[in-house]
C-alpha positions as CSV (number, residue, x, y, z in Angstrom):
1,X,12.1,8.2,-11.0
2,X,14.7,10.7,-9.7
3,X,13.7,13.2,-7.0
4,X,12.8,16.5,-9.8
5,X,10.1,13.6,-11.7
6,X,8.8,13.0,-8.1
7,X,8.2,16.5,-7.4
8,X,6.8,17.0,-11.0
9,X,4.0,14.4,-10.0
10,X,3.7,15.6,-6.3
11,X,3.2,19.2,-8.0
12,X,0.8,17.7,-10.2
13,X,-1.8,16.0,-8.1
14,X,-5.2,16.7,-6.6
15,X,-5.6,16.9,-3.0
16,X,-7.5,13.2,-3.2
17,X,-4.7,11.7,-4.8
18,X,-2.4,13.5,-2.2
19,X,-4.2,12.5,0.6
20,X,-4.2,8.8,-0.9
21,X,-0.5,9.1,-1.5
22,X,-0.2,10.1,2.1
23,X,-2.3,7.5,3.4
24,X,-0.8,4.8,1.2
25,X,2.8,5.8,2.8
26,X,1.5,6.6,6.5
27,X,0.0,2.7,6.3
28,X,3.0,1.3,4.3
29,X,5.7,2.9,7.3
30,X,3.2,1.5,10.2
31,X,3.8,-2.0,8.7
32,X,7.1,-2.1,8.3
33,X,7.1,-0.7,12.7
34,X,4.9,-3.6,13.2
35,X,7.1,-6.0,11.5
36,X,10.0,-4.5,13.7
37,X,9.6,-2.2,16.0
38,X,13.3,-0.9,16.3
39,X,12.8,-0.1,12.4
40,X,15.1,2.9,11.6
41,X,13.6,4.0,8.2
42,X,9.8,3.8,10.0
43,X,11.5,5.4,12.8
44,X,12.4,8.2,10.5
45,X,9.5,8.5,8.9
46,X,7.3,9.0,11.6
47,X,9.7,11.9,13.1
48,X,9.6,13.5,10.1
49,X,5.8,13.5,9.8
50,X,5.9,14.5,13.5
51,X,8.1,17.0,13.0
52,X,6.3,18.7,9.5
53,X,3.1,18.2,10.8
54,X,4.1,20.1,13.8
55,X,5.7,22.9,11.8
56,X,3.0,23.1,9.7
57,X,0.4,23.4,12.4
58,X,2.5,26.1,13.9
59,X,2.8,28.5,10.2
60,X,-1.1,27.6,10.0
61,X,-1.7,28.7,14.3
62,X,0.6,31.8,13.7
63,X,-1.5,33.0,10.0
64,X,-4.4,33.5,12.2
């Protein structure tokens, strides 16, 4: 799938599905860091979730 068919399905999910999707990759990432610490795609994932999760919370912190 190219990146436009993987947001087509990402648009089209529930929020279980999303949160399994999330989960699936989240436990998929922690492997691969366990396997080798010094992994640079784990190592990038994990600073990206860091850093949406952080921007998100932020957006969410400054609605209310």
């Amino acid at each position: 799938m190219n990146g436009n068919d993987l947001w087509d399905v990402l648009g089209s999910l529930d929020n279980d599905e999303a949160h399994l999707i999330l989960a699936e990759l989240f436990a998929h990432y922690e492997q691969r860091r366990e396997r080798d610490p010094k992994d640079p795609g784990a190592a990038s994932f994990f600073q990206a979730l860091e850093s949406i999760i952080n921007r998100i919370q932020s957006c969410n912190v400054n609605r209310r």
